[in-house]
FIPATOR-421555 format. One line per field, with one value per residue: residue number from 1; x, y, z of N, C-alpha, C in turn; residue in one letter. Coordinates in nm, 3 decimals. Atoms other than C-alpha are relative to their C-alpha. Layout:
N
resi: [NUM, ...]
n.c1: [X, ...]
n.c2: [Y, ...]
n.c3: [Z, ...]
ca.c1: [X, ...]
ca.c2: [Y, ...]
ca.c3: [Z, ...]
c.c1: [X, ...]
c.c2: [Y, ...]
c.c3: [Z, ...]
resn: [A, ...]
//
This chain:
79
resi: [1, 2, 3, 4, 5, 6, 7, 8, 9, 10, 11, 12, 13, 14, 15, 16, 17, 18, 19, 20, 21, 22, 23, 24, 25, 26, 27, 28, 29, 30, 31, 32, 33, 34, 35, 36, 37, 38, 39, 40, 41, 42, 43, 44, 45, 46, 47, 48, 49, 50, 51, 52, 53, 54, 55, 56, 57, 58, 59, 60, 61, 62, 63, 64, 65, 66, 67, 68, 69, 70, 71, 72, 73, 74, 75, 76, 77, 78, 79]
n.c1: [0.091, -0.039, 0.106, 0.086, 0.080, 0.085, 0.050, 0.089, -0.034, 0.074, 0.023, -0.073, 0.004, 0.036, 0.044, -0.083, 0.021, -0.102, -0.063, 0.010, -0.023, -0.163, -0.067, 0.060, -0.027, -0.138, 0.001, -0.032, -0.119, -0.118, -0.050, -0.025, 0.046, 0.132, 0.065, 0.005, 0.060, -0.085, 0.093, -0.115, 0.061, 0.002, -0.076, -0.160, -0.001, -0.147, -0.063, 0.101, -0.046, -0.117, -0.032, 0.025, -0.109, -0.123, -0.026, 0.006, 0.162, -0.044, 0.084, 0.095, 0.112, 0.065, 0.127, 0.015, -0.078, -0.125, -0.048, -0.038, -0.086, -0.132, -0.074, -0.156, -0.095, -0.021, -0.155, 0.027, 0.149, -0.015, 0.151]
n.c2: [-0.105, -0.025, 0.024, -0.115, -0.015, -0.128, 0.064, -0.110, -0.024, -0.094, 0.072, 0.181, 0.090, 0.155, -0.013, -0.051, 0.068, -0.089, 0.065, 0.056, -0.060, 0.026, 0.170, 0.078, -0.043, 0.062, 0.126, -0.021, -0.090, 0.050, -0.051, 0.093, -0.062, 0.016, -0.131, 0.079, -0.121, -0.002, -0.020, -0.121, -0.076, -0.115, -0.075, 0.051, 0.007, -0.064, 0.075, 0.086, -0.029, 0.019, 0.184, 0.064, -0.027, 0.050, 0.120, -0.027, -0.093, -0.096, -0.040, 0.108, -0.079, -0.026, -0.038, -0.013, -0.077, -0.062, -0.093, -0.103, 0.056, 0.040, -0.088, -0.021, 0.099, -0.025, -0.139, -0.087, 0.014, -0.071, 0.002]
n.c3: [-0.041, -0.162, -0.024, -0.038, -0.120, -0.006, -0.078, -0.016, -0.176, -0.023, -0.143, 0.068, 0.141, 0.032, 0.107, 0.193, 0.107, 0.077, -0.005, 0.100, 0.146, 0.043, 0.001, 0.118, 0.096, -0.064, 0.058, 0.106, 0.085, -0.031, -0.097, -0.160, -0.158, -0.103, -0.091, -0.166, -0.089, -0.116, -0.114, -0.095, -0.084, 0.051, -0.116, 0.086, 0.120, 0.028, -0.015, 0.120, 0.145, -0.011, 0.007, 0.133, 0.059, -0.002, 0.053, 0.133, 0.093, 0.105, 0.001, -0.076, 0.008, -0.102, -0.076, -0.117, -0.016, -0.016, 0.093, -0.014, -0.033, 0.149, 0.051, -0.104, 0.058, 0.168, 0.039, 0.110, 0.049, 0.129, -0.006]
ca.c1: [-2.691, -2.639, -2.957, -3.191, -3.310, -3.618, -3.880, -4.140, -4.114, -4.398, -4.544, -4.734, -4.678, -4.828, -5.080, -4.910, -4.995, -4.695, -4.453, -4.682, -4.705, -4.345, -4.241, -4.459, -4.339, -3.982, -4.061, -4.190, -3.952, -3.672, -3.551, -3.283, -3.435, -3.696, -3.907, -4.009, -4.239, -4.024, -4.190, -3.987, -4.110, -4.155, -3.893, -3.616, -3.660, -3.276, -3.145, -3.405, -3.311, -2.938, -2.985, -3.138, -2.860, -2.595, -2.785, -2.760, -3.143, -3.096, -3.437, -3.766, -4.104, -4.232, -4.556, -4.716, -4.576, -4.259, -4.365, -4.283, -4.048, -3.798, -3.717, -3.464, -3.283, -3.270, -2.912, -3.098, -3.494, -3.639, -4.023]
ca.c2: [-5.660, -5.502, -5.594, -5.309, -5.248, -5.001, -4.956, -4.743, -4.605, -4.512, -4.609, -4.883, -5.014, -5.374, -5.247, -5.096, -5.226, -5.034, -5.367, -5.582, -5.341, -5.265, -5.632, -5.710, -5.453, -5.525, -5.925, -5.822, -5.592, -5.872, -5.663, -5.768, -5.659, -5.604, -5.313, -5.383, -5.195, -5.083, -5.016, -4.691, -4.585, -4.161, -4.139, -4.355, -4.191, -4.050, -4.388, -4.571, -4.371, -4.427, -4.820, -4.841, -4.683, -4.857, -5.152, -5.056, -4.890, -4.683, -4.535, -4.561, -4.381, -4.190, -4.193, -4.137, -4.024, -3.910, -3.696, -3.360, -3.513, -3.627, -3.320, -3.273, -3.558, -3.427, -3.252, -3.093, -3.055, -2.888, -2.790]
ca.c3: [-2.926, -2.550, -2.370, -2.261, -1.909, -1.851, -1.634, -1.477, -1.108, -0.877, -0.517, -0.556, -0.903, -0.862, -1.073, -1.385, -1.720, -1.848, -1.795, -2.026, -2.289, -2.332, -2.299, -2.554, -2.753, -2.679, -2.821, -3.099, -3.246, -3.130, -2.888, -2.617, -2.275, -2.040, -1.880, -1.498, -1.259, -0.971, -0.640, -0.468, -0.160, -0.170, 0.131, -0.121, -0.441, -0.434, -0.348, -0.563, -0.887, -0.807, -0.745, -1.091, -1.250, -1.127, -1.204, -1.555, -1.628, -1.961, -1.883, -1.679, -1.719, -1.372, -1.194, -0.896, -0.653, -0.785, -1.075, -0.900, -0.729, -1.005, -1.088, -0.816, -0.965, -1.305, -1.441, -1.783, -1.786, -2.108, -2.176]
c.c1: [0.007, -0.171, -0.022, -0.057, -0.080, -0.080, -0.095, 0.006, -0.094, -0.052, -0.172, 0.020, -0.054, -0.097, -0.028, -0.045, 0.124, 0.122, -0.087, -0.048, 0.133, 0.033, -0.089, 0.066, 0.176, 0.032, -0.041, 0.069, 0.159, 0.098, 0.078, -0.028, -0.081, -0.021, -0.080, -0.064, 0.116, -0.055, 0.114, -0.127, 0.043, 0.140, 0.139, 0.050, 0.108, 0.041, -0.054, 0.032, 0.130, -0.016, -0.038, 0.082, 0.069, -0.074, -0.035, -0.137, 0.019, -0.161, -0.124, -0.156, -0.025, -0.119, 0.013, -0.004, 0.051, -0.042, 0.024, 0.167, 0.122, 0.056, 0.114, 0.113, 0.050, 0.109, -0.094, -0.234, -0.051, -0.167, -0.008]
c.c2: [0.013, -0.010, 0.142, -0.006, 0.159, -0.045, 0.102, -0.021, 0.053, -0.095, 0.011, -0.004, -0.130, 0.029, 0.023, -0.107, 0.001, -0.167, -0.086, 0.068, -0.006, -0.111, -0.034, 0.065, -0.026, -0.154, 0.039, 0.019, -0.090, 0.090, -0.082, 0.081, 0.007, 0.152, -0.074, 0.117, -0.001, 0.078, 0.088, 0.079, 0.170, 0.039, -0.069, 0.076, 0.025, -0.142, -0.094, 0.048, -0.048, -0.157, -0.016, 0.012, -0.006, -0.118, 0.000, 0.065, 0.109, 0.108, -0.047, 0.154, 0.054, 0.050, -0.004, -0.067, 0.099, 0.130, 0.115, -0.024, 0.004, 0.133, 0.049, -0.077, -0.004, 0.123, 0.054, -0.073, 0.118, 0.001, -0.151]
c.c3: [0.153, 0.003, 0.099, 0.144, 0.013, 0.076, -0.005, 0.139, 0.055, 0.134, 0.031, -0.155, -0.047, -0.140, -0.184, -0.101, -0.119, -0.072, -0.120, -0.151, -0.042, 0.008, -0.119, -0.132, -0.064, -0.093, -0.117, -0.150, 0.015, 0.068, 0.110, 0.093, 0.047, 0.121, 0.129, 0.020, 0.094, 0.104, 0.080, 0.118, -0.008, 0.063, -0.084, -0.102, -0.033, -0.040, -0.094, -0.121, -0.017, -0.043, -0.169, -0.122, 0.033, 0.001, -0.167, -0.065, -0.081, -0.007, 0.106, -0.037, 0.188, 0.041, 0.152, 0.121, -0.034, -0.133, -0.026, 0.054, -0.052, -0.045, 0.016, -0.028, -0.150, -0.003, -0.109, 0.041, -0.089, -0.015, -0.126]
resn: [X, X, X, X, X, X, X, X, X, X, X, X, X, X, X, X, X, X, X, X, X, X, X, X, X, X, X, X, X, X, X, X, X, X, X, X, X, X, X, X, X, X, X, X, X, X, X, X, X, X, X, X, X, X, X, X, X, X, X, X, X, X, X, X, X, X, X, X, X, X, X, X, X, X, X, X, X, X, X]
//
């Protein structure tokens, strides 16, 4: 099984609850992988989406901040 990297992106994140939901859900279901907060400052978010996908992130949820943001970084967006 290829192990899963995901996350959720937003400036700050310490707070998020997001990481121990999905991880729990993740163990559960015997899942290989792990969802992470990731702390992107507003002035990175190019370089910050990039880094996470080239370190393999197959997904990430976005809050605030970025969630007008992101759009600029999106090839297909769909209602």
């Amino acid at each position: 099984m290829t192990f899963i990297k995901a996350g959720v992106i937003g400036h700050p994140i310490y707070h998020s609850k997001s990481p121990t939901i999905h991880n729990h859900w993740i163990e559960e279901h015997g899942l290989e992988g792990e969802y992470k907060a990731v702390d992107i400052v507003p002035e990175a978010l190019r370089e910050g989406v990039a880094a996470l996908i080239d370190e393999g992130y197959v997904g990430f949820n976005v809050t605030i901040p970025h969630k007008q943001e992101i759009f600029k970084l999106c090839a297909d967006v769909d209602d």
